[in-house]
C-alpha positions as CSV (number, residue, x, y, z in Angstrom):
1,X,220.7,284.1,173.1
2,X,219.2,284.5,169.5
3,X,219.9,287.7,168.0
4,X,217.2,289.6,166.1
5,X,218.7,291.8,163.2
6,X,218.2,295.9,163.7
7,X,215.9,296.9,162.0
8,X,214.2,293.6,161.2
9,X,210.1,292.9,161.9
10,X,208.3,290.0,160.8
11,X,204.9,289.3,160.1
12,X,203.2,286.1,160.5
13,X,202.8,284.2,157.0
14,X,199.8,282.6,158.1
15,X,197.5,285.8,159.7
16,X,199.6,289.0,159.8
17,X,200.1,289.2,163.2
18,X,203.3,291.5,164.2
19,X,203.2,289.0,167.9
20,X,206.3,286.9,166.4
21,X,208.6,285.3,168.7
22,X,212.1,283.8,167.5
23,X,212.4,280.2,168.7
24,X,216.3,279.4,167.2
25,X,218.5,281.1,164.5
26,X,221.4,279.4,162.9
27,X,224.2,279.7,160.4
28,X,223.4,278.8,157.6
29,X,226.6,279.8,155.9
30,X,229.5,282.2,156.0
31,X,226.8,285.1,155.0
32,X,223.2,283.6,156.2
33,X,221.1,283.3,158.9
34,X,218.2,281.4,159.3
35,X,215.7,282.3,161.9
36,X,212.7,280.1,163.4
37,X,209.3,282.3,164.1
38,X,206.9,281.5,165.9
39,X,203.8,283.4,166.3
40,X,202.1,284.4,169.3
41,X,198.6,285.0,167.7
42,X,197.6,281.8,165.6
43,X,200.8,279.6,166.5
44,X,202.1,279.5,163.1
45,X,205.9,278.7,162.3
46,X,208.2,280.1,159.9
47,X,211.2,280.4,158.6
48,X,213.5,283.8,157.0
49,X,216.6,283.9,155.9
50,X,218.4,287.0,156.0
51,X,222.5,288.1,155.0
52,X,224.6,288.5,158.1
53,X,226.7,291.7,158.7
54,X,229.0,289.6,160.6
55,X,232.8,288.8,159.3
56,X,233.5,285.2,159.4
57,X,235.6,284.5,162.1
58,X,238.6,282.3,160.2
59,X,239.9,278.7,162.1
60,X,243.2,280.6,163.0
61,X,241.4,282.8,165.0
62,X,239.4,280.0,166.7
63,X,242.2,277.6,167.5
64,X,244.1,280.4,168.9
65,X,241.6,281.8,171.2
66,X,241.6,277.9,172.5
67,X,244.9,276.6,172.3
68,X,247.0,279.6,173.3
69,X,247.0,279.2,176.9
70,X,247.6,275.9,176.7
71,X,251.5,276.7,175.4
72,X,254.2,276.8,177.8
73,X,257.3,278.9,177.4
């Protein structure tokens, strides 16, 4: 499910419209998220960037969520 930052209302580029629609986001980086608009009004697409609030989750933290219960003691 894409998440829309608080807080955060786009505009069409193309007419002004506020009937925007979020197709994808993606990481862009550790600190960025890219979103895909779309709007609902003329059909124009977009792109924003914006700085996530988000702490990077490290690898350690992703292996172990994986690999832990797969250790036998």
């Amino acid at each position: 499910m894409t998440n829309i930052p608080n807080g955060h209302e786009e505009k069409c580029t193309q007419c002004g419209s506020k009937a925007v629609n979020v197709e994808w986001d993606e990481r862009v980086n550790a600190t960025q998220i890219q979103y895909l608009w779309r709007c609902l009004n003329c059909k124009n697409e977009f792109i924003t960037q914006v700085a996530s609030d988000e702490k990077p989750i490290s690898d350690a933290e992703i292996s172990r969520r994986f690999f832990t219960s797969l250790v036998i003691e």
